[in-house]
C-alpha positions as CSV (number, residue, x, y, z in Angstrom):
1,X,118.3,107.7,95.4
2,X,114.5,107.9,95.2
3,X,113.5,104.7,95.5
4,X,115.2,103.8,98.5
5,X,113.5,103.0,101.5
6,X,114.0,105.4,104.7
7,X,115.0,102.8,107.3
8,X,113.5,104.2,110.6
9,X,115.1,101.8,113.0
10,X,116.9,98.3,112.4
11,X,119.5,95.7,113.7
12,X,119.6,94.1,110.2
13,X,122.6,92.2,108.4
14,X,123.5,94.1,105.4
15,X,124.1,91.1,103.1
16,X,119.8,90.8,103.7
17,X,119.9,87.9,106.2
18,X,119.4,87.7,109.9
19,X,117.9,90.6,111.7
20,X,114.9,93.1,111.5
21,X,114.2,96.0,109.8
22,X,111.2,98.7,109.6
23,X,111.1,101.2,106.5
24,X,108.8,103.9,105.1
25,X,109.5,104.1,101.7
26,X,109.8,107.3,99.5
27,X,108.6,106.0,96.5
28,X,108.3,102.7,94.7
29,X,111.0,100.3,95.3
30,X,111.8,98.5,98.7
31,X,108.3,98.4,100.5
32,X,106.8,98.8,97.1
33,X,105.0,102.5,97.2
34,X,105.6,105.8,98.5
35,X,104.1,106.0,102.4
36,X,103.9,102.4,102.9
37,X,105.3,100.9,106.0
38,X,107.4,97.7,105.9
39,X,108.7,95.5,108.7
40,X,111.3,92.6,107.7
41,X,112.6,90.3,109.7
42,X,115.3,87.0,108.5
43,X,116.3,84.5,111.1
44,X,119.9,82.5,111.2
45,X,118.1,79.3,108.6
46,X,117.5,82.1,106.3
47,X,113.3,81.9,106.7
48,X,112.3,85.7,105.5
49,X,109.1,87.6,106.4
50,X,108.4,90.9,104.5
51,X,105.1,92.6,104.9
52,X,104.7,96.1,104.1
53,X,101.4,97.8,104.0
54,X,100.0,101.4,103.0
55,X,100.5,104.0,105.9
56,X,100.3,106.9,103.7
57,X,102.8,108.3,106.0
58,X,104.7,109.8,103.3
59,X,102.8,113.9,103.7
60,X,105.0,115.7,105.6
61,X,103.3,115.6,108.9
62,X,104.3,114.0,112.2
63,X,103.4,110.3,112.6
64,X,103.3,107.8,115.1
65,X,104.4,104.5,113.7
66,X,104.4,101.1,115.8
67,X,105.3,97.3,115.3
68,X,104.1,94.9,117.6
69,X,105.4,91.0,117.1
70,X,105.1,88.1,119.0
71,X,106.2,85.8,116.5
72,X,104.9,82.6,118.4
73,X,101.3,83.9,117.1
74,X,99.9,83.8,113.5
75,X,98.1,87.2,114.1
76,X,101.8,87.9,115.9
77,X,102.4,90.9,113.5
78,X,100.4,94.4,113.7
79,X,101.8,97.6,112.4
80,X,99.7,100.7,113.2
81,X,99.7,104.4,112.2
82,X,98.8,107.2,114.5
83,X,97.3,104.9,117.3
84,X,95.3,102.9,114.5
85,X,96.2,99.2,113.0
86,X,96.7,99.1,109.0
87,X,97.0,96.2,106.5
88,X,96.3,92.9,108.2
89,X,97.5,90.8,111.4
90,X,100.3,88.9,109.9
91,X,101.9,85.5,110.8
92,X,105.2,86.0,111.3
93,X,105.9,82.2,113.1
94,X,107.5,80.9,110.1
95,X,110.5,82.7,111.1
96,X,111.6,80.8,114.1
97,X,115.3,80.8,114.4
98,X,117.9,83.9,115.8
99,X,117.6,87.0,114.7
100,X,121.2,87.5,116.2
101,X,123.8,89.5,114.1
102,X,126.9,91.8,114.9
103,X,125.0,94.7,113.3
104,X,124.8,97.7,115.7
105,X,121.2,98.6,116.3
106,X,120.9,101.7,114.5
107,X,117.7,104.5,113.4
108,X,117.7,106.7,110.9
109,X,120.3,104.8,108.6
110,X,121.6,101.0,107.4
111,X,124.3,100.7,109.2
112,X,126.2,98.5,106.6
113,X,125.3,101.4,104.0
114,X,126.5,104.5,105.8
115,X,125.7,106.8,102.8
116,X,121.7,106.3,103.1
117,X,119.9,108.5,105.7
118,X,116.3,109.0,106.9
119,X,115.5,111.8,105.4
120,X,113.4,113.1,108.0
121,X,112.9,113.6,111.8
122,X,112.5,110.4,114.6
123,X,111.3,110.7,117.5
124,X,110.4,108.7,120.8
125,X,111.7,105.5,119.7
126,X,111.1,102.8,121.6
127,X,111.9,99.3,122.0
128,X,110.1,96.5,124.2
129,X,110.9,93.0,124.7
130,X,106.8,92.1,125.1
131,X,104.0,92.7,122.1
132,X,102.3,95.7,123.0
133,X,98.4,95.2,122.7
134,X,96.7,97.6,120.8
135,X,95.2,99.6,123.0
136,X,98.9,99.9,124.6
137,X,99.8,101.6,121.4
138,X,96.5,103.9,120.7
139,X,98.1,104.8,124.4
140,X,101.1,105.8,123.2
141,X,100.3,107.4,120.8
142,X,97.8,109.5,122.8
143,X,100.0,110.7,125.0
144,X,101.6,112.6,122.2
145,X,104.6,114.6,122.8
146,X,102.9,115.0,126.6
147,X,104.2,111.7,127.9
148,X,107.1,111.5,129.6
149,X,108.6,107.9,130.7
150,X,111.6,107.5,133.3
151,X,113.1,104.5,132.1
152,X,114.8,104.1,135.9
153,X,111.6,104.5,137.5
154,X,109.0,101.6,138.5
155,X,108.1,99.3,135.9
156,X,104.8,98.5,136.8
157,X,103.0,101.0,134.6
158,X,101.7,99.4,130.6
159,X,104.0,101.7,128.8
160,X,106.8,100.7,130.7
161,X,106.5,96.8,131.2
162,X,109.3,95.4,129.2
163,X,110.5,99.0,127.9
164,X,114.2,97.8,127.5
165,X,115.3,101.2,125.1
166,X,114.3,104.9,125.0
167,X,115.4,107.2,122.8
168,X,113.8,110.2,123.2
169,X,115.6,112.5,121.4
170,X,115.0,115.9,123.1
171,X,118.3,116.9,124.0
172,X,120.5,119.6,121.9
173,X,121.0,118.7,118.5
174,X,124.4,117.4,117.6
175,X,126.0,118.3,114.0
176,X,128.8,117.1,112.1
């Protein structure tokens, strides 16, 4: 339905605890407004931590969108658009505990809801196990569709460091 957020990558427990999420919603409902950008996190003692903030993503045009958490600082949470930080650092330290669940990791749809796809197109997604600073992420993001990263390769370059998933997404589409 319309107001249902389109969940752009997540490893999130369907019965909305443990795990983390990150949405752009089509138009009110979930992160609250159509083009805003919401990251959710829920550990295993059931702390919750939902921010979502205006991205104004929701245009039809290509956008880089980026989360970077370090959730042992109270500025730990920064979500940027096209290279650039929106809303407010956020403190995301309340949430502690696991975010362990036996949810596949999954973009473009909620797993535990297999009827509700991004309606869209996903590119480059990455996954890091450090906070990126953001000038790492204005970096990323101007690189464009021009940077190329071998995941096998050295991993002594910024964009690299930590890089623990790639999914590019530039092979043949699949159908069915």
């Amino acid at each position: 339905n319309g107001s249902t957020p389109k969940r752009v990558v997540n490893k999130f427990n369907g019965t909305g605890s443990d795990g983390w999420l990150l949405d752009i919603n089509e138009t009110t409902g979930g992160a609250a407004a159509a083009g805003h950008v919401r990251f959710r996190m829920n550990d295993v003692n059931s702390n919750d931590f939902d921010y979502a903030t205006d991205g104004n993503v929701d245009d039809g045009n290509w956008h880089n969108v980026s989360v970077s958490l370090d959730r042992d600082s109270v500025t730990g949470l920064k979500i940027f658009v096209d290279g650039l930080q929106i809303g407010t650092s956020q403190n995301p330290t309340a949430v502690s505990g696991s975010l362990d669940n036996d949810q596949p990791f999954a973009v473009g749809v909620i797993p535990s809801v297999v009827t509700s796809y991004f309606s869209g197109q996903i590119d480059e997604v990455r996954i890091y196990d450090r906070a990126l600073s953001s000038s790492e992420i204005a970096g990323l993001y101007a690189q464009g569709s021009t940077g190329k990263t071998t995941v096998n390769a050295s991993q002594n370059n910024d964009l690299t460091n930590g890089l623990i998933g790639l999914w590019s997404f530039n092979g043949s589409d699949i159908s069915g």
